[in-house]
N, C-alpha and C positions, 0 to 999 in steps of 0.2 A: 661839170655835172651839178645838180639841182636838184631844188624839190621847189615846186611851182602851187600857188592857190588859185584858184579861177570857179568860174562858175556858166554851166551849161542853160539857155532857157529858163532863166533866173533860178535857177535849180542847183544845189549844191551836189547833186545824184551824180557827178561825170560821167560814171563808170554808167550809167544807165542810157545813157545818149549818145556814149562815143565807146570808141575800141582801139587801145594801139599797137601793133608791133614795132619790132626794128626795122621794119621797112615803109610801113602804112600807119593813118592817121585817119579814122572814118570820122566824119561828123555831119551829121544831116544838113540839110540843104537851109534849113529855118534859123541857120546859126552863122550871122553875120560873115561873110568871107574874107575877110578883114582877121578875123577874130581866128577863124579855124584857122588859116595860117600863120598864126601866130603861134598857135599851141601846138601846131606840126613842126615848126622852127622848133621851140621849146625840146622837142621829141627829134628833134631830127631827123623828119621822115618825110615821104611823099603824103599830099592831102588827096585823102577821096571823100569829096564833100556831096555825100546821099544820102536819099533816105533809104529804110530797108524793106523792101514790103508797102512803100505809101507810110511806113512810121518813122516819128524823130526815135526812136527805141533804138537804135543802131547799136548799142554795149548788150543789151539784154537780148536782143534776136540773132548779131550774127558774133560767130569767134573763129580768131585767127592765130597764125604764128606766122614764120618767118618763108614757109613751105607753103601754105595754102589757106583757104578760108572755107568756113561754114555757113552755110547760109540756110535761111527756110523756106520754103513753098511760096512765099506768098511774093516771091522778087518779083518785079519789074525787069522787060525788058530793056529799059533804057536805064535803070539802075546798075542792071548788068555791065552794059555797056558804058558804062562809068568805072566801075570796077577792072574791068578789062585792062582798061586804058591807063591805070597807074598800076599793075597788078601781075607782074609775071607768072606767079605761080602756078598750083592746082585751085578750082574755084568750084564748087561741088554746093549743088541747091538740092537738098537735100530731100527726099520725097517720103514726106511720113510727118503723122499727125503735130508732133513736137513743132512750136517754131523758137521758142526762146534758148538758142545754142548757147548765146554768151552767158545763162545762168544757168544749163545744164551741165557747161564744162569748162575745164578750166587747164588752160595749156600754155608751154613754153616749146622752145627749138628740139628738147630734150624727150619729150615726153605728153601725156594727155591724161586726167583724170576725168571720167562722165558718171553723172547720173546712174545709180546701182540698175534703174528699171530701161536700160540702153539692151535693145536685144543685139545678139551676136552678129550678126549682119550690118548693123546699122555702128559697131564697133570697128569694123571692118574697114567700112567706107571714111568715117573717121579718121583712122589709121592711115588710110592709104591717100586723102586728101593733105592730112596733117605733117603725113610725113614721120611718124613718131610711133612709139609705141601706146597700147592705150589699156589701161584698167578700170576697173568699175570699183569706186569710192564714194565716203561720206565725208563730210568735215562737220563734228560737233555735234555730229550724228543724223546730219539733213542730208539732203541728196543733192541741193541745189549749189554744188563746188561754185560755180564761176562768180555766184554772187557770195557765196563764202569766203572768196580771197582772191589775191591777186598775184599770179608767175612772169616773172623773167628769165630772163639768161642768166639771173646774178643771184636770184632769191625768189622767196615766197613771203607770203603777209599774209594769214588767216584770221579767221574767226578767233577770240579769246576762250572758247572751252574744245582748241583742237584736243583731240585724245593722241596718247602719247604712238601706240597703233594705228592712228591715223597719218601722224607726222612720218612715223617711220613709211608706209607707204608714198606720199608726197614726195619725203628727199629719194627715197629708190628711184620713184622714176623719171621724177623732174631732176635729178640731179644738181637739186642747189639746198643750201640752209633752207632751213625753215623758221618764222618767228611768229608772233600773234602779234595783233592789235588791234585797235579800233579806227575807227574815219570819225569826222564828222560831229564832234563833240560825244562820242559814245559810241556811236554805230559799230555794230558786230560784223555789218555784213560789209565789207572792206571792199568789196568787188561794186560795189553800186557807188561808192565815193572815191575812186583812185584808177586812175589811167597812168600805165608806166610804161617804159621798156629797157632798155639799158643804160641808156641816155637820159633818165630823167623821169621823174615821178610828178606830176600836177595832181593836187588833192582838192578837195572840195572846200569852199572860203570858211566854214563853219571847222577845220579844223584846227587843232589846239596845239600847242608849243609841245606837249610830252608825248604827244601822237606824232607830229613831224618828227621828231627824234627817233623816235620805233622806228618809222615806215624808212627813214634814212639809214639806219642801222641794217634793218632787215633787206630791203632793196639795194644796199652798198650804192645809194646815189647821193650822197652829202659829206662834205671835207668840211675840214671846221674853217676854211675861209669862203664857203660857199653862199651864196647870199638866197634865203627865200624871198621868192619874188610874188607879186601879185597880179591879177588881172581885173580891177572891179565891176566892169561891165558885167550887166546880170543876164543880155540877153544873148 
């Protein structure tokens, strides 16, 4: 296990272009094939190399776990049907105005936090494509969890002003630690620079030696004989 640096569409954003669980690896279509499977190896996971909607946005539009995917209005059918095809689970395109799921919510195998203004209905279908239980949360006092932080099966990495009520929410029902830090030379919002799953954490090239360290700590993906590895290609 690992903590990997690389960089999406010369963009150090990962988390804004891609999405991983422990089973899947999305990366848009615009992003070398060569290169996504590289970082699905890294992940150890199947690659679903799409876009979401006609966008490279794949991290910010759709979110997933181990049980099922979210998706927004705007799919394609043949994106679908890429999905499909490395994808067992539930797969639920979501109908209602919202399309950016992976900054609305934020989830692991255990559990789902969304966006406070998620009406009861649309928590529902969450729930039951997710697989998990789901509540309506803040981190740091924003609504936007998925780009506030990042869950696994092993941990969380939030935002640096979680509140201590917030955290306590988080481990309830994600059922893992919880820790802060930042991506990216500074960056609060942790979900827009860090793609993880249990197997492995890849962060964005801009990130720094005492932030590897947190996100290793808090993700429990780094042994002290582990070697951070890099990817230079920018595109």
């Amino acid at each position: 296990m690992a903590i990997y640096l690389s960089s999406l569409v010369g963009s150090a954003s990962l988390g804004v272009y891609s999405l991983a669980t422990d089973k899947i690896f999305i990366a848009p279509g615009s992003v070398p094939l060569k290169k996504a499977e590289r970082l699905s190896q890294w992940l150890k996971t199947k690659l679903v190399h799409t876009s979401i909607g006609g966008s490279i946005l794949a991290g910010a539009l759709a979110c997933a776990n181990s049980n099922g995917i979210l998706l927004p209005n705007l799919m394609r059918e043949e994106e679908l049907t890429v999905i499909r095809r490395c994808f067992e689970g539930n797969i639920t395109v979501m109908d209602t105005k919202k399309t950016a799921y992976g900054n609305l919510v934020l989830a692991n195998d255990h559990g789902a936090i969304v966006d406070p203004r998620f009406k009861s209905p649309e928590m529902l279908e969450i729930s039951e494509t997710l697989g998990v239980e789901v509540a309506r949360g803040e981190i740091a006092g924003l609504p936007y969890v998925g780009s506030l932080a990042v869950a696994t099966n092993k941990g969380v990495l939030a935002h640096p002003l979680l509140k201590d009520s917030e955290r306590e929410l988080l481990e309830d029902l994600l059922k893992v630690p919880v820790d802060v830090g930042t991506i990216n030379c500074g960056i609060p919002y942790v979900g827009t620079g860090l793609i993880c799953n249990q197997h492995a954490a890849i962060a964005g090239l801009l990130t720094t030696g005492p932030e590897i360290f947190i996100i290793g700590n808090a993700l429990d993906v780094v042994k002290e004989d582990d070697q951070v590895e890099s990817l230079q290609s920018h595109r």
